[in-house]
N, C-alpha and C positions, 0 to 999 in steps of 0.2 A: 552441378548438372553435367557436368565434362563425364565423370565417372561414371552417369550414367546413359550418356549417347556411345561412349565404350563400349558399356556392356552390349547394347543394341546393336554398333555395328559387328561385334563377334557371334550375335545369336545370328544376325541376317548373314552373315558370311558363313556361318556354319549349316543355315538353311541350305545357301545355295550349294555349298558343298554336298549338303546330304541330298540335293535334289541332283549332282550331277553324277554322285555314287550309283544315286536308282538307276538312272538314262544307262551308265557304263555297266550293269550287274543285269537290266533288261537286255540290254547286245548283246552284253555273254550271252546269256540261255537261247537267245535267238539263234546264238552262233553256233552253242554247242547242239541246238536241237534241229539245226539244219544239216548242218554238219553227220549225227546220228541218223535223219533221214537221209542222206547222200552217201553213209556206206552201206545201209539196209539195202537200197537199190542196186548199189555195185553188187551186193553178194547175191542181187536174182539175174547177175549179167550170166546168158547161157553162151558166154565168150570160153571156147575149150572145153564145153561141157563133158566132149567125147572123150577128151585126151584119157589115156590110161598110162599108169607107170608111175615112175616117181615123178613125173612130170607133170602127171593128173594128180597124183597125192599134191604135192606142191602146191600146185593149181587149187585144188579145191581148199586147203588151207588160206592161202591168201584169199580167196575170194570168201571165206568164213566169215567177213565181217559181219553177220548179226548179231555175235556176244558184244564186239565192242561197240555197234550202234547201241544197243541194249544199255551199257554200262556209261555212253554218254548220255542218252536218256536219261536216266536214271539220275547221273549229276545235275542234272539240266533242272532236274525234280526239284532236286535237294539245295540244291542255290536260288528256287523259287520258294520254296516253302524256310529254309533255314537264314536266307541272306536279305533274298527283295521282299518278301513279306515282313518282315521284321524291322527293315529300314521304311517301308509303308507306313505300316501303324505306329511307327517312330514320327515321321512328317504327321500321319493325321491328329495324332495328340500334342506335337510339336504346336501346329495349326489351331488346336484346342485352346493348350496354355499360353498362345500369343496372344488371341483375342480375352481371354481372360487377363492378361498382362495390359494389356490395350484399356481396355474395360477401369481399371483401376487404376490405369497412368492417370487417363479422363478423370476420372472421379478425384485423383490426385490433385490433378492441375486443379480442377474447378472448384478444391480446398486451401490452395494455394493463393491464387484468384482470389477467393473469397476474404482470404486472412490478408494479403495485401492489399486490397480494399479497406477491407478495417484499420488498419494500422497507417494507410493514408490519411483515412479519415480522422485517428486517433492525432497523429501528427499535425493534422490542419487545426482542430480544437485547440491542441496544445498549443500551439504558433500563437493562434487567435487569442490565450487564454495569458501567454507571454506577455502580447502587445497590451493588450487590456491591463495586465500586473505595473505593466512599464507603466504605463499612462496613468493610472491612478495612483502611483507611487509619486510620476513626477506631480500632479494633482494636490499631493498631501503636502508633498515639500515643499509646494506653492503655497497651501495652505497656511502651513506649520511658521512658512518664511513670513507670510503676510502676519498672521496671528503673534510670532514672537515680534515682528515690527511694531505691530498696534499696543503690544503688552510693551514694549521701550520707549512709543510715546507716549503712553497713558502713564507710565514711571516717572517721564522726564514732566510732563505737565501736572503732575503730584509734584514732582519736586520742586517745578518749577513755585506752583501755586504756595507750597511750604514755605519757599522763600519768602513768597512776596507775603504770607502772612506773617513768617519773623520779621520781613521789615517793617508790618503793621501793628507791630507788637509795641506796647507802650515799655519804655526802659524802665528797670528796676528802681528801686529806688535805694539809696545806699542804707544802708543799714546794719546793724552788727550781725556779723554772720556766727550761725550757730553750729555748734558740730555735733554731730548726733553719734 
């Protein structure tokens, strides 16, 4: 499970980074596109409008900035449409395949859950199925002990009774023995 609260805390780390990218790539264009509104305005400033000479050429050079409002516009554009739109729809399907990822962690655990339940329960059976094995084992050998007991007195009371019928046995009587 380590390797995989890992992985999680680098997706959520790379979240917040990709959410602080936006926040820093939204201030630019802000910056650049105020920035571009602040020197549109400088260049309708009618400051030396009159001047003539190279002082007025000069002049009205420097105060030229509509090309370069123009040109940061323009950037302003293009890091909305090429930078922070693409880091957007990056979070929103990020966002997408988390809750899909979420979805089937759940589904994970609650098979997980489910199979360690099982295998408690299989565990408890088997315990139970141990004790039971134990017990009728020792049961038998109780048995078997009492049984081969009864089978060594009933031996010894055969034998016993054999005796007492050879000593009730009338004796031979002497006679010539025959060999066969």
């Amino acid at each position: 499970m380590a390797g995989f609260e890992l992985l999680l805390q680098k997706q959520l780390k790379g979240k917040q980074m990709q959410k602080e990218m936006s926040e820093f790539i939204r201030d630019w264009i802000k910056h650049e596109e105020e920035y571009a509104k602040n020197l549109a305005k400088l260049s309708q400033n009618p400051l030396a409008a009159q001047e003539e000479g190279s002082l007025g050429e000069t002049w009205a050079q420097v105060k030229s900035l509509a090309d370069e409002a123009e040109v940061y516009l323009k950037f302003s554009a293009k890091l909305h449409s090429k930078v922070e739109k693409p880091l957007m729809n990056f979070h929103e399907n990020f966002k997408k395949d988390m809750k899909k990822c979420d979805h089937h962690i759940t589904d994970l655990g609650k098979q997980l859950a489910s199979r360690y339940s099982s295998v408690e329960k299989t565990w408890k059976a088997l315990t139970e199925w141990q004790r039971e094995l134990k017990m009728k084992t020792q049961l038998l050998e109780i048995k078997l002990s009492n049984k081969t007991e009864e089978d060594i007195k009933k031996a010894w009371r055969k034998s016993t009774q054999a005796g007492d019928d050879l000593m009730h046995c009338e004796p031979l009587q002497p006679g010539p023995v025959q060999v066969v």
